[in-house]
C-alpha positions as CSV (number, residue, x, y, z in Angstrom):
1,X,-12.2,5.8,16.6
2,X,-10.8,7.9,13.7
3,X,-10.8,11.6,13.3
4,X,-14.1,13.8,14.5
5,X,-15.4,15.3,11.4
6,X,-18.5,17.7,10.2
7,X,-21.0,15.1,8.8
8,X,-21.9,15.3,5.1
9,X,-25.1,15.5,3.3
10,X,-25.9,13.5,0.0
11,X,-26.8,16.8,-1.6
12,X,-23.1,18.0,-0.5
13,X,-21.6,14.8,-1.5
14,X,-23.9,15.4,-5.3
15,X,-22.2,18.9,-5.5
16,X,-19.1,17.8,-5.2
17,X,-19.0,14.8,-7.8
18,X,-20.9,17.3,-9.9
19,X,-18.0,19.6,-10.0
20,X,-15.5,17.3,-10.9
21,X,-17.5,15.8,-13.8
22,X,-18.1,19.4,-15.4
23,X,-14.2,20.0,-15.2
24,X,-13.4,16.1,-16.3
25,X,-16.0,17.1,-19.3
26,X,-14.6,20.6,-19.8
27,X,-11.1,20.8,-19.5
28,X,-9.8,16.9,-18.7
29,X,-6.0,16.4,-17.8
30,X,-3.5,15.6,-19.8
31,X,-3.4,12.1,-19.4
32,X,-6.9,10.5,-18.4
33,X,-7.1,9.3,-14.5
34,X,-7.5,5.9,-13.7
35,X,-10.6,4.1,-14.2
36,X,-10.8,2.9,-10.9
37,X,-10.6,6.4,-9.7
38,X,-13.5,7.5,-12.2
39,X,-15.4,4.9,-10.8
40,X,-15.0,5.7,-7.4
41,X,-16.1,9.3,-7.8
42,X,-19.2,8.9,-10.1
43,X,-20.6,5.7,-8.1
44,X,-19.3,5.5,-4.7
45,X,-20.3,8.5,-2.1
46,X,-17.4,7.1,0.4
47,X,-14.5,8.8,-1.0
48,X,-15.6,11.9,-1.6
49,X,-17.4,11.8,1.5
50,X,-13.6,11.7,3.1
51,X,-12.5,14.6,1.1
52,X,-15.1,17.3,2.8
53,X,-14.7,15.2,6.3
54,X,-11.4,16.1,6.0
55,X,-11.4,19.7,4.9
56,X,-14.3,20.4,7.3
57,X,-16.7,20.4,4.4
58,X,-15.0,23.5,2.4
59,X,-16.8,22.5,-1.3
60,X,-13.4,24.2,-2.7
61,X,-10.8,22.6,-1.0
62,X,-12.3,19.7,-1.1
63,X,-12.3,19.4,-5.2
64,X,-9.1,21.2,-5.7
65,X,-7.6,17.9,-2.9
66,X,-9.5,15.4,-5.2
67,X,-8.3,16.7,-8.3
68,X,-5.1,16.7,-6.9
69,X,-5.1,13.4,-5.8
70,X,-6.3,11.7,-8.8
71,X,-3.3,13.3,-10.3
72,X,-1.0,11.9,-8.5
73,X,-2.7,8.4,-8.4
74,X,-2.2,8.7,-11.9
75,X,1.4,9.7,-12.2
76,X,2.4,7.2,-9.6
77,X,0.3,4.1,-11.0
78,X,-1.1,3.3,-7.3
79,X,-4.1,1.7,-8.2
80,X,-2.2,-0.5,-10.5
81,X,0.9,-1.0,-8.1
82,X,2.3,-4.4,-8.2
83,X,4.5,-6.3,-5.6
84,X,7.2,-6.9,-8.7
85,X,7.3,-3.3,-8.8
86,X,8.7,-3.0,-5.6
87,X,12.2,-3.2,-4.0
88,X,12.1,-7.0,-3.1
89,X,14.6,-7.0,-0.3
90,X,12.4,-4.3,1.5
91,X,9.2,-6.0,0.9
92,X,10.5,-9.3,2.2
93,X,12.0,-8.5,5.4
94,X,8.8,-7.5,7.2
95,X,9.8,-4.0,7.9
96,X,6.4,-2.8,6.8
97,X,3.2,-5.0,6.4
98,X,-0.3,-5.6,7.0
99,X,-1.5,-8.2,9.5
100,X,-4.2,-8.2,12.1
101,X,-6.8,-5.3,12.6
102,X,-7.2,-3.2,16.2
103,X,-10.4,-3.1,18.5
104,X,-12.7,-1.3,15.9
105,X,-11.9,-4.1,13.1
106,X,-9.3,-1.7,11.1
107,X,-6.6,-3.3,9.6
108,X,-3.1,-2.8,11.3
109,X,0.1,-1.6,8.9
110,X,3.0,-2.2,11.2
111,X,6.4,-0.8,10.8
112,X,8.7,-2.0,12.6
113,X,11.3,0.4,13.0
114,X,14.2,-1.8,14.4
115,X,14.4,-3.1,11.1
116,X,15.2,0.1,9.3
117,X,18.1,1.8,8.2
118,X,18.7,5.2,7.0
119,X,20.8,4.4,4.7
120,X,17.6,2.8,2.6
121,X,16.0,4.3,-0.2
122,X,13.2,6.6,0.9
123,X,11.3,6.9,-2.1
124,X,11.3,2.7,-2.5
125,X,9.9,2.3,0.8
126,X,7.0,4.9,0.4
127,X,6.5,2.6,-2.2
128,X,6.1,0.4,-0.2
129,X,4.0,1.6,2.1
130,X,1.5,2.4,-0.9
131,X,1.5,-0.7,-2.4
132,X,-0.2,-1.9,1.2
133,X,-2.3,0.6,1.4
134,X,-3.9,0.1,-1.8
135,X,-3.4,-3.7,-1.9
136,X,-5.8,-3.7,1.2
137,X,-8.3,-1.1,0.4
138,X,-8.8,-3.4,-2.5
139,X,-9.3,-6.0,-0.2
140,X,-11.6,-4.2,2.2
141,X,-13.4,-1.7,0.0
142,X,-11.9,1.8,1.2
143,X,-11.2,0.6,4.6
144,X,-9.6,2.7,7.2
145,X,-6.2,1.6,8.6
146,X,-4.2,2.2,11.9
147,X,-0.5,2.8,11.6
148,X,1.2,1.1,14.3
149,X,4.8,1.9,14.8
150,X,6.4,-0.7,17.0
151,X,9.6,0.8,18.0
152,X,10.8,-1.7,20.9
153,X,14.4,-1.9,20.7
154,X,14.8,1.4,17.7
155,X,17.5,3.4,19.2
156,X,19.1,6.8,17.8
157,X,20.6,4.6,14.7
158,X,17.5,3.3,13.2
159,X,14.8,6.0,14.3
160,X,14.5,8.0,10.8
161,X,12.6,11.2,11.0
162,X,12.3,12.0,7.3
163,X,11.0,8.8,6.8
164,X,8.0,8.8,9.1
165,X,7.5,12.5,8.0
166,X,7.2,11.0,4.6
167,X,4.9,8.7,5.4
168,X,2.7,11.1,7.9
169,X,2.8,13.7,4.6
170,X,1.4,10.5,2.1
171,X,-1.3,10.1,4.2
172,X,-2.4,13.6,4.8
173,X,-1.9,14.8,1.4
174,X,-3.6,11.7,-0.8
175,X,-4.8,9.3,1.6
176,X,-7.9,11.7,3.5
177,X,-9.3,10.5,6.4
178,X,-7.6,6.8,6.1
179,X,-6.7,6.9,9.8
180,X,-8.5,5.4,12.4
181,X,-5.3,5.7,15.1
182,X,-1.6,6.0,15.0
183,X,-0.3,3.7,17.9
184,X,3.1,4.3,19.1
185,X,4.3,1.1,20.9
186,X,7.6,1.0,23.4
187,X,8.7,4.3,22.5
188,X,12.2,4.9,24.2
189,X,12.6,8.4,26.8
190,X,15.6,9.4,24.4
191,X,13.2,9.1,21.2
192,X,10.5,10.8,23.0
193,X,11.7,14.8,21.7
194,X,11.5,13.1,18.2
195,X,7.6,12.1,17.9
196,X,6.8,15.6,19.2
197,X,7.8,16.7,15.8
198,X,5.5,13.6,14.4
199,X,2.9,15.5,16.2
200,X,3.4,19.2,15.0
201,X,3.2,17.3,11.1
202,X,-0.3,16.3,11.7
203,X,-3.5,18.3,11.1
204,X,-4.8,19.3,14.3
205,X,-7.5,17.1,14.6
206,X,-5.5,14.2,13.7
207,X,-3.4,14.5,16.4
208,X,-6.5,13.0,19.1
209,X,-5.2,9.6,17.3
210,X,-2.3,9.7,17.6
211,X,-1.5,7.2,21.0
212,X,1.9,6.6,22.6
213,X,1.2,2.7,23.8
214,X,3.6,0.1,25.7
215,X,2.4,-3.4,26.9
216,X,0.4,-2.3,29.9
217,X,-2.3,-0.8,28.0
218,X,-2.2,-2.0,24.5
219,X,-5.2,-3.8,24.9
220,X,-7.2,-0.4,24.6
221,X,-6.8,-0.4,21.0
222,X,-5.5,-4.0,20.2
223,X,-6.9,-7.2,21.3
224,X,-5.2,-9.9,23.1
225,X,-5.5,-12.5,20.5
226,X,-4.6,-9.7,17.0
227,X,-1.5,-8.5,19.5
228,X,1.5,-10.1,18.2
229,X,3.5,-12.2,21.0
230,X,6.0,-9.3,21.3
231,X,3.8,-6.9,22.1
232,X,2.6,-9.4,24.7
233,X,-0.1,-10.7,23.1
234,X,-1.1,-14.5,21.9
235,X,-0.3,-13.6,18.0
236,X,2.6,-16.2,17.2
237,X,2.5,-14.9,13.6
238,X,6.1,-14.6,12.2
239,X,6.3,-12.2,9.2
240,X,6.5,-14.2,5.4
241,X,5.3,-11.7,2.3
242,X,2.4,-13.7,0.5
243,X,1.2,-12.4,-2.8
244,X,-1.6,-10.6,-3.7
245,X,-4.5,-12.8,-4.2
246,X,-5.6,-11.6,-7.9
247,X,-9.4,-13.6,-7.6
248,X,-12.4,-11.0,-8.6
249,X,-14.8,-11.8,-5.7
250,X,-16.9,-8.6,-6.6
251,X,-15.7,-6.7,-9.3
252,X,-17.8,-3.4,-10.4
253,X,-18.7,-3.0,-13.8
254,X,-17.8,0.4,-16.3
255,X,-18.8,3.7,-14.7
256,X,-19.6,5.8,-17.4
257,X,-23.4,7.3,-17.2
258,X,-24.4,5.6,-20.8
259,X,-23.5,2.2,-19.1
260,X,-25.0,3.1,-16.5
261,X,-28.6,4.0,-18.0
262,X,-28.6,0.8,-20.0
263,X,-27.9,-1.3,-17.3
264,X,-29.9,-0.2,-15.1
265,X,-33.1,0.2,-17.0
266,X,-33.5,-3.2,-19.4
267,X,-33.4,-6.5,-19.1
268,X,-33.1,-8.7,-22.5
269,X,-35.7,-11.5,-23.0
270,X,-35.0,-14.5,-25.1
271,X,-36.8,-12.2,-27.7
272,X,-34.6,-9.7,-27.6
273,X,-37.1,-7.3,-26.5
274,X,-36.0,-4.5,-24.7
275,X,-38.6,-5.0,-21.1
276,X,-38.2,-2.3,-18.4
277,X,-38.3,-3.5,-14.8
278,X,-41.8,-2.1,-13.3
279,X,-43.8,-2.9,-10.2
280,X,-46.6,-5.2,-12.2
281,X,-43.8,-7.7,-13.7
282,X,-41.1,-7.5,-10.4
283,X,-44.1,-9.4,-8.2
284,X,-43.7,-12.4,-11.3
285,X,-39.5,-13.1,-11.2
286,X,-39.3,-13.7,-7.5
287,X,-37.8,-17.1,-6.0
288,X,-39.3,-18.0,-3.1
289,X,-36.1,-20.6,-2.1
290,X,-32.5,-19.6,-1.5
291,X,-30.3,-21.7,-3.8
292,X,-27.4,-19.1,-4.4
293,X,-27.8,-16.0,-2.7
294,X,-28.4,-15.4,0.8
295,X,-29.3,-11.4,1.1
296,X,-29.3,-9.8,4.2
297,X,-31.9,-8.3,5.2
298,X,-33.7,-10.2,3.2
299,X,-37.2,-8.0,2.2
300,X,-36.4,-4.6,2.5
301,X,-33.6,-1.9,1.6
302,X,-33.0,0.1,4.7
303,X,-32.8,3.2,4.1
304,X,-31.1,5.8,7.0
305,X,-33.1,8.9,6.8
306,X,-29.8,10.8,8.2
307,X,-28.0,10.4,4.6
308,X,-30.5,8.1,2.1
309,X,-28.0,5.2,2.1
310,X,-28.7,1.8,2.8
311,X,-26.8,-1.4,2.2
312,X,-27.4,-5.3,1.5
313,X,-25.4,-8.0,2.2
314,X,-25.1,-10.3,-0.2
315,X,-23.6,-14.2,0.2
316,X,-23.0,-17.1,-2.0
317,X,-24.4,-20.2,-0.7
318,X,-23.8,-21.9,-4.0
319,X,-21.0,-25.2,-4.9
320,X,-19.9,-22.7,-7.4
321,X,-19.0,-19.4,-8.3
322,X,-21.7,-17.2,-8.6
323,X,-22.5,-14.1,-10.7
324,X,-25.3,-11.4,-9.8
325,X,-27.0,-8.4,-11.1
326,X,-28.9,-5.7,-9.6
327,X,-32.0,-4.0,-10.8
328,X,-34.6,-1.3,-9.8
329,X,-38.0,-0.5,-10.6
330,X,-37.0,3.1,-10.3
331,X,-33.7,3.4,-11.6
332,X,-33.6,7.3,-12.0
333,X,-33.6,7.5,-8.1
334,X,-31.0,5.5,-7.5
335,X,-27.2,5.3,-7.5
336,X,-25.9,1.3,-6.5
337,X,-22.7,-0.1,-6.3
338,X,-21.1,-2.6,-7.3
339,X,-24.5,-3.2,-9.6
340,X,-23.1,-6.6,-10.6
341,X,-20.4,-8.8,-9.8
342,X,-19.0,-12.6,-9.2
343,X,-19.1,-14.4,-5.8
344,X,-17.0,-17.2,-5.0
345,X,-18.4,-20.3,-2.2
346,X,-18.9,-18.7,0.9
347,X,-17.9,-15.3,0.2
348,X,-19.9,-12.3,0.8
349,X,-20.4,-8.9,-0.6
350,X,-21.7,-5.9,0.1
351,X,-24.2,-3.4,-2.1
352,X,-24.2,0.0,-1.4
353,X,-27.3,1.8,-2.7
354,X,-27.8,5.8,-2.6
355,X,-31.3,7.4,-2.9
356,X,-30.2,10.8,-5.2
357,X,-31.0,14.1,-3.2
358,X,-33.3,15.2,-6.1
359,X,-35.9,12.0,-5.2
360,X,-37.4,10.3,-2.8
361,X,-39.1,7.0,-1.9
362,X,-42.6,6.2,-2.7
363,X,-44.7,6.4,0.1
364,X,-46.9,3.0,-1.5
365,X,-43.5,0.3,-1.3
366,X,-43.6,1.4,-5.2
367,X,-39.9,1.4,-4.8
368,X,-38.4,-2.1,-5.0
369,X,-35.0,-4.1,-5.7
370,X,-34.4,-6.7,-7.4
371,X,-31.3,-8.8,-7.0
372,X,-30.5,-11.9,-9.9
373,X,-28.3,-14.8,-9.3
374,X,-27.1,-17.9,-11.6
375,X,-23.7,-19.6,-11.7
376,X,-20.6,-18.1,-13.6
377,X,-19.8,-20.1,-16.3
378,X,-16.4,-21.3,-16.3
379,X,-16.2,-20.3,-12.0
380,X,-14.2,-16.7,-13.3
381,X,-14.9,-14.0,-15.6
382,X,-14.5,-10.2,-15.7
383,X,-16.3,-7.4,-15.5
384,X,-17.0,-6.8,-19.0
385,X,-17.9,-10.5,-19.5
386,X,-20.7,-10.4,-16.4
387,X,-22.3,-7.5,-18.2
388,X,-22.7,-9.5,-21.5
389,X,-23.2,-12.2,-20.0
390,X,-26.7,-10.9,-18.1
391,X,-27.3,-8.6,-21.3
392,X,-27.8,-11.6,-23.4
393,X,-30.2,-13.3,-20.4
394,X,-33.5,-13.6,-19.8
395,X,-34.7,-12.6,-16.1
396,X,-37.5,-15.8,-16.3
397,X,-34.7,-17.9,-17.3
398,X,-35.2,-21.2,-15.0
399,X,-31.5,-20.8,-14.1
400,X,-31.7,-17.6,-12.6
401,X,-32.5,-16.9,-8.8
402,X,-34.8,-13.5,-8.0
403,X,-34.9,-11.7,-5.0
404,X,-37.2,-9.1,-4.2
405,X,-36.9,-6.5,-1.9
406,X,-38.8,-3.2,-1.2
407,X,-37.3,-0.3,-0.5
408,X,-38.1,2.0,3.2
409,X,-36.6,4.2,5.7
410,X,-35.5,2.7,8.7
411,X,-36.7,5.1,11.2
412,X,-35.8,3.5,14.6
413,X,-32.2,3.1,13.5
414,X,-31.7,6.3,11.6
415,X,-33.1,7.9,14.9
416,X,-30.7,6.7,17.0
417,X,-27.7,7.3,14.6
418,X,-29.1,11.0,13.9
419,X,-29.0,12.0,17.5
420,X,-25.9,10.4,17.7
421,X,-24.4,12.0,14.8
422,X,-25.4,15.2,16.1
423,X,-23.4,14.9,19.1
424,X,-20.1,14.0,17.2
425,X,-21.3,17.1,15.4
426,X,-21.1,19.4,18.2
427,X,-18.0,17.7,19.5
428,X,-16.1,18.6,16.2
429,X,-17.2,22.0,15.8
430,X,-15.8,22.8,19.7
431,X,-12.8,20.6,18.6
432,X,-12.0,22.8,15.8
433,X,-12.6,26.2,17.6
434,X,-10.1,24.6,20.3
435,X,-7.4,23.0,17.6
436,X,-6.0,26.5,16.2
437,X,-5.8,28.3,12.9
438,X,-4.3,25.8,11.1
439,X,-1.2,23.5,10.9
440,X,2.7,25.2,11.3
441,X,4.5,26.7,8.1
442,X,6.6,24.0,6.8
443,X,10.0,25.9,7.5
444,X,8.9,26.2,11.3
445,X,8.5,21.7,11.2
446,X,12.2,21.6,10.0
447,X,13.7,23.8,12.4
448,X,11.4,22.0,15.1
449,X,13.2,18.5,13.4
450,X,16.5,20.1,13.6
451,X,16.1,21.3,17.1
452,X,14.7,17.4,18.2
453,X,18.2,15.8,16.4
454,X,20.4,18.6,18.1
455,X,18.5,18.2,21.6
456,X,19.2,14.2,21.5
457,X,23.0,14.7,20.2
458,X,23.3,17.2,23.5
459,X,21.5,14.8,25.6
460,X,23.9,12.3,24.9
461,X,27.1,14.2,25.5
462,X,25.6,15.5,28.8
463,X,25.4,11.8,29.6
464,X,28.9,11.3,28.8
465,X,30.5,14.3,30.5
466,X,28.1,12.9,33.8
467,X,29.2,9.4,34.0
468,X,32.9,10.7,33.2
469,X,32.9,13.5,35.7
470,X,31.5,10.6,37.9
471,X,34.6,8.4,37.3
472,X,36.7,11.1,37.8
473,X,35.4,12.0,41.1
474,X,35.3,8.2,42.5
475,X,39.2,8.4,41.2
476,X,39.9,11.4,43.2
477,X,38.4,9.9,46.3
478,X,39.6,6.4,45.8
479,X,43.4,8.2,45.6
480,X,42.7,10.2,48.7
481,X,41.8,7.4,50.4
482,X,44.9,5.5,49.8
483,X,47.1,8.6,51.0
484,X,45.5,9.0,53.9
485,X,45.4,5.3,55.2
486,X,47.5,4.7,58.8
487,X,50.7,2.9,58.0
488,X,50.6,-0.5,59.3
489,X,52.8,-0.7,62.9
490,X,54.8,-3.4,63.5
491,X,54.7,-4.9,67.0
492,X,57.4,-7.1,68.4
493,X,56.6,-9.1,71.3
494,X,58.1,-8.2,74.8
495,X,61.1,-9.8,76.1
496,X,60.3,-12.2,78.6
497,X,62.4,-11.3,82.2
């Protein structure tokens, strides 16, 4: 589901990386951001797509957020977070961790708050929390995540509201538009004051995904067979950490734009002469057979005429681990990512490939792909090894596997989409004008959190003075009774004449 949201444009999405590579150029911080980060911005539209879907495409708030953000990335070393890092007694007693994903594929972080404590160490569980984050957007490039607080059996001791405040203000302030629902399972009546306050904390058009669940309707959002059994489900899966697998499957290569030019434009022949990819020598280094790649589709790059993206699948068929490049016979057009990268047996990966707002496609199939596989030697490498490795090889090599494609819009699909896009459109514009000016002042949320702790400490003496005035009355009427009980009268029998 997720959060409605303004759509973006690729020209929007330009702007926006534009900005932040004239102030990275200009005036850069103090200490560099993380290359990861970098790379995200200059080759990837999804992340700063999230940032204007999430500040209803405001071109300021949307870079002052992402400059913001990569600061703190930086400062807190999440993309290099590390499970030895972390508080090990938390991390292994599966209070918090990823498993399963919900009805639209998302993965599921579950926190499972009968396991908490207050007395714990807030700032080493956020880290926590994190670490899992980034460990599986690693895992599943950028993926969304639902939070799903099971809180069967979390009564006033464990139910911590400055930690799930903490963890609601992580993901609004650096995590935008991560969300695809917030499931609350089991909540008790007595906790019920406190999630209002949950609410209040969330942007206003978060809060449409935010779900109080229990076991009659869980299957909404959560299949039967990813519901764990206590949620009354088929899931028998018992919580054991497992490390991070550290195995590059598809690793991106350097994402500065000199490295980009040079990659993109040459091939290296056994000569060493520098050959740029054109339309007259793409028809020659095509292989008709698939020994090591199957792409999907496999002729064409669809292109959606809503937003000029299209993507390829690509999937090793090979033994052995397999390493790939991507080129273009019009490389000033487009923007790909990853553009090369190693597949292991049976593992899959997927190219994203951007048309740039300042072009478009050639209305002759001028435009075309092409996509060059041979094995890896030695089954692993890195990034920077891939990019020598295919620098120092020829395309005609007999090794390497071609794969041509030729690039088009999709029309029927892009149709479709568009009209359906347009819809969501409309719905979040009323959505907006419905949600409000804007989320409460921060001072108003604490006295809201205060009132919700107060309201459940007076709910629970009210209780107490009920059930003791109750005693006291069935004590009253129990002594009445005895008081006013007939005195047993003793009968002697009659003398007989």
């Amino acid at each position: 589901m997720g959060i409605k949201v303004k759509e973006t444009t690729p020209q929007q999405i330009e702007e926006l990386r534009d900005r932040f590579n004239r102030k990275y150029a200009s005036t850069p911080p103090a200490a560099p951001f993380h290359p990861t980060d970098i790379d995200r911005i200059r080759n990837d539209h999804l992340w700063l797509q999230r940032f204007l879907e999430m500040h209803d495409l405001d071109m300021e708030a949307s870079f002052t957020k992402l400059w913001e953000t990569c600061t703190w990335r930086q400062s807190y070393g999440a993309n290099d977070l590390e499970e030895s890092q972390l508080n090990q007694e938390y991390l292994k007693e599966g209070s918090v961790f990823v498993h399963n994903n919900d009805v639209d594929g998302k993965p599921l972080l579950i926190f499972r708050v009968k396991l908490h404590s207050k007395s714990k160490n807030l700032d080493e569980l956020i880290r926590i929390v994190v670490y899992w984050v980034e460990r599986t957007q690693r895992e599943q490039h950028l993926t969304q995540l639902t939070i799903f607080f099971d809180m069967a059996g979390t009564g006033l001791a464990t139910m911590d509201l400055d930690f799930v405040k903490r963890i609601v203000e992580t993901f609004k302030q650096y995590y935008p538009n991560t969300l695809n629902y917030i499931l609350v399972f089991e909540l008790a009546w007595v906790l019920n004051a406190a999630f209002k306050v949950i609410k209040a904390l969330l942007p206003p058009k978060a809060v449409e995904i935010l779900k109080m669940i229990s076991k009659k309707d869980i299957n909404q959002y959560i299949t039967k067979d990813n519901c764990l059994a206590s949620w009354g489900g088929e899931d028998n899966y018992e919580f054991s950490f497992v490390p991070e697998a550290k195995k590059v499957t598809s690793k991106p290569v350097a994402a500065n734009a000199g490295d980009d030019e040079q990659f993109d434009k040459k091939v290296t022949f056994v000569d060493s002469a520098p050959v740029v990819l054109k339309e007259t020598n793409i028809n020659k280094m095509h292989t008709t057979s698939e020994g090591m790649l199957h792409i999907n589709p496999k002729d064409f790059v669809n292109f959606n005429s809503k937003n000029a993206e299209a993507t390829m699948s690509i999937k090793s068929i090979a033994t052995s681990a397999v390493t790939y490049k991507i080129q273009t016979t019009s490389p000033e057009k487009f923007r790909v990512r990853p553009r090369c990268g190693i597949i292991q047996p049976n593992q899959e990966a997927t190219i994203n490939i951007w048309l740039k707002s300042e072009h478009k496609l050639s209305d002759d199939s001028k435009d075309k792909f092409l996509v060059m596989a041979m094995v890896a030697p030695g089954g692993e490498c890195s990034g920077a090894d891939v990019t020598e490795l295919w620098r120092s090889k020829s395309p005609t090599s007999t090794d390497v596997e071609q794969h041509r494609l030729v690039c088009r819009f999709d029309e029927n699909k892009s149709k479709g989409q568009l009209d359906c896009a347009s819809k969501s459109s409309k719905a979040s514009v009323d959505c907006s004008k419905k949600s409000g000016a804007g989320v409460d002042p921060a001072t108003a949320m604490e006295r809201q959190l205060a009132f919700t702790q107060n309201l459940q400490y007076v709910t629970l003496a009210l209780l107490f003075l009920l059930f003791a005035g109750f005693g006291f009355l069935m004590y009253q009427q129990l002594g009445q009774h005895a008081s006013t009980c007939p005195k047993a009268t003793a009968y002697s029998c009659a003398k007989r004449k």
